[in-house]
C-alpha positions in Angstrom: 89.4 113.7 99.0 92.9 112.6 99.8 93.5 109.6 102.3 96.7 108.0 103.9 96.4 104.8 104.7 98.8 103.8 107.6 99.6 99.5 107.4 101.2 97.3 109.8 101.7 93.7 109.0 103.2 92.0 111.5 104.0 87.4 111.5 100.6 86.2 113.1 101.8 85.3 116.8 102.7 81.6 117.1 104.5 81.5 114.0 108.1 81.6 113.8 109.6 85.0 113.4 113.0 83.7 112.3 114.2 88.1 111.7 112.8 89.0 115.8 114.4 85.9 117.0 117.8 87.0 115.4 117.3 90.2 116.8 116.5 89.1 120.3 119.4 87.1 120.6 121.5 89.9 118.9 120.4 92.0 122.4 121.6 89.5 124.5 124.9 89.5 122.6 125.2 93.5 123.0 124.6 93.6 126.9 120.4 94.2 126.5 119.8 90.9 128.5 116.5 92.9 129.8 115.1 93.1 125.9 113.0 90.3 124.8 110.8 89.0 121.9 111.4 91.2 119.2 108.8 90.8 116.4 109.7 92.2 112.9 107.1 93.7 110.5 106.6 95.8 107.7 105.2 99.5 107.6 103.4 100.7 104.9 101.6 104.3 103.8 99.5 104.7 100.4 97.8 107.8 99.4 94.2 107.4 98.4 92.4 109.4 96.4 88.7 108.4 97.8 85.4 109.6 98.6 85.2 108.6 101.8 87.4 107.2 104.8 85.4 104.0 104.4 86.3 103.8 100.8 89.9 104.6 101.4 89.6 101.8 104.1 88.1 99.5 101.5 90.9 100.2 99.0 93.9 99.9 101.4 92.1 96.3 102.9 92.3 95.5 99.2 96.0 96.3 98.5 97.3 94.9 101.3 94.7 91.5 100.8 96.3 91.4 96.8 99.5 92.5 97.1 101.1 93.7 100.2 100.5 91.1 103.0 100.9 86.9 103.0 97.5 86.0 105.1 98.6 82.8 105.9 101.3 84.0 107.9 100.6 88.0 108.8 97.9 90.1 110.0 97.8 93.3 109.1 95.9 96.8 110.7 94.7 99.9 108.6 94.4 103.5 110.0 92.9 106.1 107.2 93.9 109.7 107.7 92.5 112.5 105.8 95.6 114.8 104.1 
């Protein structure tokens, strides 16, 4: 079967998010005083050709463990769809 794997990898909170900071302060500067804390991430989708939602699950922890996400400084979520 045929699996999308939906990623978000966000910076783990108390690090410095130097790309949300700039943004936050770029709000203030365009009259959005009320907008705060902007935190920048990544979104990512892979198709998965699996057996199972589990194994797609598996698979996408594993590409985004190897390849797509720095664990020392994001965290990252998986939601498997089925196509």
């Amino acid at each position: 079967m045929k699996y999308q794997a939906e990623i978000e990898i966000m910076p783990r909170k108390g690090l410095l998010d130097p790309q949300g900071k700039a943004v936050s302060q770029s709000f203030k500067n365009i009259g959005l005083d009320t907008i705060s804390n902007a935190r920048i991430g990544k979104f990512v989708t892979l198709e998965i050709e699996a057996n199972s939602a589990e194994d797609a699950k598996k698979l996408a922890d594993e590409a985004t463990t190897k390849l797509l996400a720095n664990l020392i400084m994001e965290s990252y979520e998986v939601n498997i769809k089925e196509l």
